[in-house]
C-alpha positions in Angstrom: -77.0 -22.5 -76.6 -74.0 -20.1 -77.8 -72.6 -19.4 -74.4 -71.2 -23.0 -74.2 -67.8 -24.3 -75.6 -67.7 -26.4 -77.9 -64.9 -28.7 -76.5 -67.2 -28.6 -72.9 -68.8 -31.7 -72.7 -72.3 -31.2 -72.2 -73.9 -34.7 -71.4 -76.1 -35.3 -68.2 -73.4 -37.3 -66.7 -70.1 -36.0 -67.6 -70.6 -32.5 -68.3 -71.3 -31.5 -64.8 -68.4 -33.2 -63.5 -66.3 -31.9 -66.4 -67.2 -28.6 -65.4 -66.7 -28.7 -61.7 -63.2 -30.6 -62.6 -62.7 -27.4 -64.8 -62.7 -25.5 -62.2 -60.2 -27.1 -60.2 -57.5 -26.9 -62.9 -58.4 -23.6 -63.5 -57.5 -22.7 -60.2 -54.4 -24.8 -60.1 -53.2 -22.6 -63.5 -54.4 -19.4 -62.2 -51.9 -20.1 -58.9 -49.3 -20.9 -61.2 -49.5 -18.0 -63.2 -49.2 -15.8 -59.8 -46.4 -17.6 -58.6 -44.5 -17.1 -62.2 -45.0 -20.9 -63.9 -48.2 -21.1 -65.9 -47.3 -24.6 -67.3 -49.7 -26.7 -68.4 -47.4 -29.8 -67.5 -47.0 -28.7 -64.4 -50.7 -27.8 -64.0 -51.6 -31.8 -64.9 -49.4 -33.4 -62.9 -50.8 -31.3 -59.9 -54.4 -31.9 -61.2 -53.6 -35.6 -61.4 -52.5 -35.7 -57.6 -55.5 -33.5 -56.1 -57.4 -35.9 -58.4 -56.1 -39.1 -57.0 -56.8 -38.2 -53.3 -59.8 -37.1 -53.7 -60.5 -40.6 -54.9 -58.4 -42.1 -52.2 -61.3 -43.5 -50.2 -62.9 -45.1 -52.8 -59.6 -46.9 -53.5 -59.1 -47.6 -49.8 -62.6 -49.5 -50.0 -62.1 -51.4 -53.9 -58.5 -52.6 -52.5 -60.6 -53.6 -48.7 -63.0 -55.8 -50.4 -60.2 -56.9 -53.3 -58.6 -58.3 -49.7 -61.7 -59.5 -48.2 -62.6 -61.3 -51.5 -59.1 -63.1 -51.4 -60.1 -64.5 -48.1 -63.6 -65.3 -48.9 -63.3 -67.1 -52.4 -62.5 -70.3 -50.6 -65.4 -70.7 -48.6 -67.2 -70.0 -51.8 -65.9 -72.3 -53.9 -66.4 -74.7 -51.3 -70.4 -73.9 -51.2 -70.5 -74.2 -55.2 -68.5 -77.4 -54.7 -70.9 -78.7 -52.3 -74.1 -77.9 -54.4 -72.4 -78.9 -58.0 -75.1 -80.9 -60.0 -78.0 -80.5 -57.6 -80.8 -78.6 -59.5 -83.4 -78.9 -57.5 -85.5 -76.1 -55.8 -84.1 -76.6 -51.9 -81.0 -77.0 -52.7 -80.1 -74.2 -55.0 -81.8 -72.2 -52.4 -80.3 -73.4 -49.5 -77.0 -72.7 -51.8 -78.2 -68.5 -51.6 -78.8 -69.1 -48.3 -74.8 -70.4 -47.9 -73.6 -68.0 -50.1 -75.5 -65.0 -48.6 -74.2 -66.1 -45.3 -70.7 -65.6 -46.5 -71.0 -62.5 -47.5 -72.7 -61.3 -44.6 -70.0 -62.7 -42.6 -67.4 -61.0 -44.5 -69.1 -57.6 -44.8 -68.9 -57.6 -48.5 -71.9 -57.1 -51.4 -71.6 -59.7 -54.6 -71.5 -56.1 -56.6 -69.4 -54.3 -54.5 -66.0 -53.4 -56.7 -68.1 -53.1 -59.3 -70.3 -50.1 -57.8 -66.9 -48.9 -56.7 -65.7 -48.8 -60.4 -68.8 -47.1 -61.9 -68.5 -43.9 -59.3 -64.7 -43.9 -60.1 -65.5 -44.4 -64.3 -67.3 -41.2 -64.7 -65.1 -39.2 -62.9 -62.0 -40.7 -64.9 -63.9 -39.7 -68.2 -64.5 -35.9 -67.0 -60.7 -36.1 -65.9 -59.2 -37.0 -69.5 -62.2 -34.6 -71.1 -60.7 -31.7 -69.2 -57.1 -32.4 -70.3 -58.0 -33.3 -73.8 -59.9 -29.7 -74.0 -58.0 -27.3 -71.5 -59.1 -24.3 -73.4 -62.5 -24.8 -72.9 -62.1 -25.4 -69.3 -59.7 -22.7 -68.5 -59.9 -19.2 -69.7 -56.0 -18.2 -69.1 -55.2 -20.5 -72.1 -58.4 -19.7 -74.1 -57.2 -15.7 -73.8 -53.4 -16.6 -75.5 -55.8 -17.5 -78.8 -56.8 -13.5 -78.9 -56.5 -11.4 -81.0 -55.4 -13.7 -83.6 -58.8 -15.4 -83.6 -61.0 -12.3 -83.9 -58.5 -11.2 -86.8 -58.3 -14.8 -88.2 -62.5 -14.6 -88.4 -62.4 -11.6 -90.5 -60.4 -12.7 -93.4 -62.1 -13.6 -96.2 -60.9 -18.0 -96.6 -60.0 -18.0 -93.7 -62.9 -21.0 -92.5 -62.1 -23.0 -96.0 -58.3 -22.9 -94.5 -59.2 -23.7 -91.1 -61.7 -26.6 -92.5 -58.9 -28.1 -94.4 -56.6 -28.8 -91.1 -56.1 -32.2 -90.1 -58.3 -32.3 -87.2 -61.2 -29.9 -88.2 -63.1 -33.0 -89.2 -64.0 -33.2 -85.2 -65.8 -30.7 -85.7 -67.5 -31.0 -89.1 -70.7 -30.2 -87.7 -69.9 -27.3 -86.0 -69.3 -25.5 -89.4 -72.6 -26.2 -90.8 -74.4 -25.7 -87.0 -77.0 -22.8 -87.9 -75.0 -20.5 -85.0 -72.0 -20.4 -87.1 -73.4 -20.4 -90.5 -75.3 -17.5 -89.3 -72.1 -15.7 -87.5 -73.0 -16.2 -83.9 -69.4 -14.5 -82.8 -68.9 -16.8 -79.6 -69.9 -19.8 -81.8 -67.7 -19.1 -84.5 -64.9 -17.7 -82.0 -65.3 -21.6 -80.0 -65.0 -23.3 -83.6 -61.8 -21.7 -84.9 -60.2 -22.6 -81.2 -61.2 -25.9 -81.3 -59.8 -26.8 -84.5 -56.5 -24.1 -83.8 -55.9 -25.9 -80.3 -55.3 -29.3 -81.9 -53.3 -27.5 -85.3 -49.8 -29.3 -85.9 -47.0 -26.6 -86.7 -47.6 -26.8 -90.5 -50.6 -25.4 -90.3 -50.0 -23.2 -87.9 -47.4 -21.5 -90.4 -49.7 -22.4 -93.7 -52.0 -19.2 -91.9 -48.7 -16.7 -91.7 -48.5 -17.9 -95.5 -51.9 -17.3 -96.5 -52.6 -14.1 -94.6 -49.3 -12.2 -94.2 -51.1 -9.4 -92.4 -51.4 -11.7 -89.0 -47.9 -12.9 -89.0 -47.5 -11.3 -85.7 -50.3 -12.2 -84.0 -49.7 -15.9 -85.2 -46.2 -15.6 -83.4 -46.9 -13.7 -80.4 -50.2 -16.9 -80.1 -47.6 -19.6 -80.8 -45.1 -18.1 -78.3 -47.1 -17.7 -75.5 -48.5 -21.4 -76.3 -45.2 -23.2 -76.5 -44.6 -21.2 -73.4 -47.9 -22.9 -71.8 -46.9 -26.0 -73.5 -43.5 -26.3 -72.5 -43.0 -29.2 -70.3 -38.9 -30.0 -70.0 -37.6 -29.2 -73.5 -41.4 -30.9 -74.9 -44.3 -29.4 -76.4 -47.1 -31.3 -75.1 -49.8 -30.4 -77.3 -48.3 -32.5 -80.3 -48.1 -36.2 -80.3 -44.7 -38.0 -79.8 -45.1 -39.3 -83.0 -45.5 -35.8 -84.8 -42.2 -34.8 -82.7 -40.9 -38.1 -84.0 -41.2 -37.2 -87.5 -39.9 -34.2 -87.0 -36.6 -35.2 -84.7 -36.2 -37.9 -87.9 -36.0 -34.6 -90.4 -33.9 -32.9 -88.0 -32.2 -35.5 -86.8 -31.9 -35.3 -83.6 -31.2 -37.7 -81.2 -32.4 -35.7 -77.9 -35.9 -34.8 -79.3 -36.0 -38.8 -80.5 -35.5 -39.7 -77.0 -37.6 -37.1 -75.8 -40.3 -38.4 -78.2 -40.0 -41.9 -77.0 -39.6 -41.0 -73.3 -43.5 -40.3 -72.4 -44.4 -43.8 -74.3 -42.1 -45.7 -72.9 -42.4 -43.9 -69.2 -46.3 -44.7 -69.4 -45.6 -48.9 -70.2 -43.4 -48.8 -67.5 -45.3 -47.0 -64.5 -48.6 -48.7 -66.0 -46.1 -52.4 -65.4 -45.6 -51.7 -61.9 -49.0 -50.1 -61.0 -50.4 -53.6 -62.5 -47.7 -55.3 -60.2 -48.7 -53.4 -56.8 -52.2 -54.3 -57.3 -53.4 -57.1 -55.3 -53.8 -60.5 -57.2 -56.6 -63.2 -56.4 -54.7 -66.2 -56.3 -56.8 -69.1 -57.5 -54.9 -72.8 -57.3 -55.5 -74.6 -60.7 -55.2 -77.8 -58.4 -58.0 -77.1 -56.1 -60.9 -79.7 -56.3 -63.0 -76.8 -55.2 -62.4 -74.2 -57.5 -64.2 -72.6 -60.0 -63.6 -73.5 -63.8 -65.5 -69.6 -64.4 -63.5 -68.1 -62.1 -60.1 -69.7 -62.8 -61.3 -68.5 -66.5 -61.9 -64.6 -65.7 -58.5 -64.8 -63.6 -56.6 -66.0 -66.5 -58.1 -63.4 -68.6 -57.7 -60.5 -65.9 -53.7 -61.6 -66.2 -53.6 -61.7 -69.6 -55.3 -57.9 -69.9 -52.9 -56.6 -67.1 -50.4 -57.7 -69.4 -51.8 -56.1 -72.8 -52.4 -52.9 -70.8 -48.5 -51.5 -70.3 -48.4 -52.1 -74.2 -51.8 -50.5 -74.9 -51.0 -47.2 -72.5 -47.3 -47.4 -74.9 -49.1 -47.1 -78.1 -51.8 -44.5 -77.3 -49.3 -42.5 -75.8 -47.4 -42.5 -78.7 -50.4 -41.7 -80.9 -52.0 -38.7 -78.7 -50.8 -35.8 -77.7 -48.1 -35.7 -75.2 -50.2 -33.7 -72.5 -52.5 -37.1 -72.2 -49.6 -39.2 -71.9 -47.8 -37.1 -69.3 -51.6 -37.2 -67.5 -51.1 -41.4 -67.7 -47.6 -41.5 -66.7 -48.6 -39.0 -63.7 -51.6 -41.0 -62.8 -49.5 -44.5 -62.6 -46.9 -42.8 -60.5 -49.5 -41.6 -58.0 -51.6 -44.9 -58.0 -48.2 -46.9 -57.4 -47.4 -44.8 -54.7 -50.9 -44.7 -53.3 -51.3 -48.9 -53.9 -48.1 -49.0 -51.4 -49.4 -47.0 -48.4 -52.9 -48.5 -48.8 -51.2 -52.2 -48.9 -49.5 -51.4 -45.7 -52.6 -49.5 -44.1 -54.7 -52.7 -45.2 -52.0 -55.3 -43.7 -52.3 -53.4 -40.4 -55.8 -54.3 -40.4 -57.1 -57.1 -38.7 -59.1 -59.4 -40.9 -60.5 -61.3 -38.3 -61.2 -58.8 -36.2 -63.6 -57.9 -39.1 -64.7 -60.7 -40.1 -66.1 -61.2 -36.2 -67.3 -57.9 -36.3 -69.9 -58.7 -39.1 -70.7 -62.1 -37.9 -71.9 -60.2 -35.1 -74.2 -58.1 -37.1 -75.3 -60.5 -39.5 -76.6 -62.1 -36.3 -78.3 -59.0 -35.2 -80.0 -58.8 -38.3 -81.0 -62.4 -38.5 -82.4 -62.2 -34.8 -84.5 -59.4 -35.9 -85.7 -61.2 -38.5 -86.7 -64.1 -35.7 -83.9 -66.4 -37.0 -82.2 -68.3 -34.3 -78.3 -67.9 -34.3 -78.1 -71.4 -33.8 -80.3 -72.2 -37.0 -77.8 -70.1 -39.6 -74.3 -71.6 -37.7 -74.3 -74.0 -40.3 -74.2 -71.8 -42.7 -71.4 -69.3 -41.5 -69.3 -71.2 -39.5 -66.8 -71.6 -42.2 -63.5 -69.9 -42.3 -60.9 -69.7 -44.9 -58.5 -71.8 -42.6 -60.5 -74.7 -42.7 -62.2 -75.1 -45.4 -59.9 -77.6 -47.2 -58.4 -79.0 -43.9 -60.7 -81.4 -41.5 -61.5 -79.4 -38.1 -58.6 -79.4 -35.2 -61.3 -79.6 -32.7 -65.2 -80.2 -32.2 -67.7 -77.2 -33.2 -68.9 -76.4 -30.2 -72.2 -75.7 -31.7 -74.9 -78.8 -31.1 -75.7 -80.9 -33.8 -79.3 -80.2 -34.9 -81.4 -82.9 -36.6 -82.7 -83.4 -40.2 -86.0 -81.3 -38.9 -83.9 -78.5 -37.2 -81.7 -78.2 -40.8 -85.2 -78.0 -43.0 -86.8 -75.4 -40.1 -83.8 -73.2 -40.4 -83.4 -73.7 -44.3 -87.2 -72.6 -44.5 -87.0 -70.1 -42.1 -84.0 -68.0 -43.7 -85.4 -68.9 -46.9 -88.4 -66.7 -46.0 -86.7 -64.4 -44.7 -84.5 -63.4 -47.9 -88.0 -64.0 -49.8 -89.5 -61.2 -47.9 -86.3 -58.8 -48.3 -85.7 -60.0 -52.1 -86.0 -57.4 -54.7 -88.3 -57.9 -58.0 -86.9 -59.6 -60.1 -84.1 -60.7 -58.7 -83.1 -64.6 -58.6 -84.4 -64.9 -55.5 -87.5 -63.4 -56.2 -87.8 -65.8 -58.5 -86.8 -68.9 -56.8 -89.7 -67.9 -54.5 -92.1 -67.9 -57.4 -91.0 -71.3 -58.4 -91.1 -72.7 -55.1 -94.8 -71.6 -54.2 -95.6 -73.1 -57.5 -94.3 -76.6 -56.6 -96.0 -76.2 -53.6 -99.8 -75.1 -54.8 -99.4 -78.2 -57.2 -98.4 -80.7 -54.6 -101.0 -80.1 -52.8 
C-alpha cells in the first residue's frame, strides 16, 4: 500500500493505537498553530499529560493492588510456610485452596499488575512511535518538508546523496521496495522524509552544496523546522550528544549545559518517580518469608536503581524530543504517584478487605460451601499472622472429618471452575488417578 507512511507503524497491535494517538497530537499542534506556538516541545509535553490521564485509572488500580499486595504477602508467606516440604496430593491442594482464599479475601487476581502492565505496554510503545516519527503522524510538520522534497526528487543523485546520510540505513529497504524503484511519487516522497527528518546539520548543508539550485528551499525547510523544533534555546530533533560535539567546536559553555540538561533532568525525575512508587517491604528476618520473593525484591531494587542511569544515557544518545518526552513523563507520574498515594491512604483497607470476604462468601454459598467450612482458610489477617491471637475465634472448632469434608468440598468446587490446563486442572487429574488405583 503507497498511501501509508513509512515511519507509521503498521502492525496489528500498535499501528492502530499509533494512529489514533496520531491524531491526538495532531490536534494538540493544530491548536498551537492557531494560538501562534506551533512547538513541537510544547506539543509533547501536552501530549505527555493528556496521555498520562487518560491512563490514570489504570494507575489508580496497579498502585490499589501494589497496596493490597503489601498487606496480603504476609498471610501468604505464612500459607507457603505452613505447607513447606509437604508434596503430597491433599496438601498441595489444600495449599490452593488457602491461597485462593486469600486472594478472594483481598479482592486481588495472582495476575493482576501484570494484566495492568500489558494494557499500559502497548500504549506506551504507540506513545514513543508517535514522537519518534511526528511527521508521519502530523501533516503540519510533514508540509514544512515541501517543496524542497518534490525539487530534491527531481535531481539527478539526489537518492545516492540521500542514501549516503547517517540514518538512511533505517530505511535500506525502502530504496529497493518495488514502489520506489518504480517511482511511486508518495512512496518515494515518504522515503526522502524519513531519512531528511532524522538528517544532522551536515547533511542538511552537504544538499545546498551539491545542488545549489535549492539553496533556498533547503533554508526556508530548515527555518521553519528549527522554528518547530525550537524548545528553550534547543533543537530537539538532534541528540544532546550531536549538540555536544558541536558546543565542544564552538565552545560554548551554555549549549554544553543545555546538552547535558535533558540527560541529566531525565536521571533525576526518573530517581524520584522510582522513590514515590510504593515499595513491598519484605523482612530478611522473617521465618516466613519467601527466599523467591526476597530474591525478585532484591532484583526489583537493584533495577530501580540501574533505571535513572539507563534513562541518563539513552537520553544522551537519542534525540532530544524523546528525552524531553521522558523527563515530561517522570514529572507527570511523580506528581500523579503523590495524589494517588494520598487518595489510596484515604482508603479504608479493611473496609475492603470485609467487603470481599463478604463476596467470596456469596460465591462460596452458591457453590454450596458452608461459610463455616472455608473460615479456616480466610480467617487470617495481616495483624496476626506472626503474633498469637489476643482473643478466641469465635468460630467453633470443627473436627478432623469437618476439616477433610470442607477441604474436599472447595477442592471440588475450584475443580469444576478450573481452566484447562491450568495447575489445578491438573492436580485434579492427578488426584482422580490416585483415587481409581486405590481402589
Amino acid at each position: 500500500m503507497t498511501s501509508i507512511l513509512l515511519t507509521k507503524d503498521t502492525g496489528k497491535i500498535i499501528g492502530p493505537i499509533a494512529s489514533l494517538l496520531g491524531y491526538i497530537m495532531e490536534g494538540i499542534f493544530y491548536v498551537l498553530d492557531k494560538i501562534g506556538i506551533p512547538n513541537i516541545g510544547l506539543a509533547i509535553i501536552l501530549f505527555t499529560i493528556v496521555m498520562y490521564l487518560l491512563l490514570l485509572p489504570l494507575t489508580i488500580k496497579q498502585q490499589k493492588f501494589s497496596k493490597l499486595s503489601a498487606k496480603m504477602n504476609p498471610e501468604l508467606q505464612a500459607i507457603q510456610a505452613k505447607y513447606k516440604g509437604k508434596n503430597d496430593n491433599q496438601s498441595m491442594m489444600a495449599m490452593n485452596m488457602e491461597t485462593k482464599a486469600v486472594y478472594a479475601k483481598y479482592g486481588v487476581s495472582p495476575s493482576g499488575s501484570c494484566v495492568q502492565m500489558l494494557i499500559q505496554l502497548p500504549i506506551l510503545w504507540a506513545l514513543y512511535r508517535v514522537i519518534y516519527n511526528m511527521p508521519a503522524y502530523v501533516d503540519k510538520i510533514k508540509g514544512a518538508f515541501f517543496p524542497l522534497v518534490d525539487k530534491l526528487i527531481e535531481q539527478a543523485g539526489s537518492t545516492e546523496l540521500i542514501q549516503s546520510f547517517s540514518q538512511a540505513g533505517m530505511y535500506a529497504k525502502s530504496f529497493t521496495n518495488e514502489s520506489f524503484v518504480g517511482g511511486v511519487t508518495s512512496y518515494v516522497q515518504n522515503t526522502f522524509i524519513d531519512v531528511l527528518n532524522k538528517a544532522t546539520s551536515a547533511e542538511w548543508i552537504s544538499i545546498k552544496d551539491a545542488f545549489p539550485n535549492l539553496t533556498v528551499d533547503v533554508d526556508n525547510t530548515l527555518n521553519l523546522l528549527n522554528q518547530y523544533n525550537n524548545f528553550l534555546g534547543l533543537n530537539i530533533a538532534n541528540s544532546p550528544s550531536y549538540i555536544m560535539k558541536e558546543a565542544l567546536a564552538d565552545k560554548s559553555v551554555l549549549m554544553i549545559i543545555a546538552a547535558l540538561s535533558i540527560p541529566v533532568l531525565s536521571a533525576v525525575t526518573q530517581w524520584i518517580n522510582v522513590k514515590l512508587m510504593p515499595q513491598q517491604n519484605i523482612q530478611q528476618d522473617n521465618k516466613n518469608a519467601n527466599d523467591q520473593q526476597s530474591a525478585m525484591m532484591q532484583s526489583m531494587k537493584t533495577m530501580n536503581m540501574m533505571m535513572p542511569i539507563m534513562s541518563a544515557v539513552f537520553c544522551y544518545t537519542l534525540p532530544a524530543g524523546l528525552g524531553l518526552y521522558w523527563v515530561a513523563g517522570a514529572v507527570v507520574r511523580s506528581v500523579q504517584q503523590v495524589v494517588i498515594n494520598r487518595h489510596i491512604d484515604k482508603i479504608d483497607l479493611d473496609e475492603v478487605i470485609k467487603n470481599n470476604e463478604e463476596k467470596a462468601k456469596k460465591k462460596m454459598a452458591k457453590a454450596g460451601v458452608r461459610a463455616e467450612q472455608m473460615a479456616a482458610y480466610a480467617n487470617m489477617n495481616t495483624k496476626n499472622v506472626n503474633a498469637a491471637p489476643k482473643k478466641q475465634s469465635t468460630i467453633p472448632a470443627m473436627t478432623q472429618e469437618e476439616k477433610e469434608a470442607a477441604v474436599k468440598k472447595s477442592t471440588e468446587y475450584y475443580n469444576q471452575n478450573a481452566k484447562p490446563g491450568s495447575m489445578m486442572s491438573k492436580a485434579a487429574m492427578v488426584k482422580q488417578y490416585n483415587e481409581k488405583n486405590n481402589k
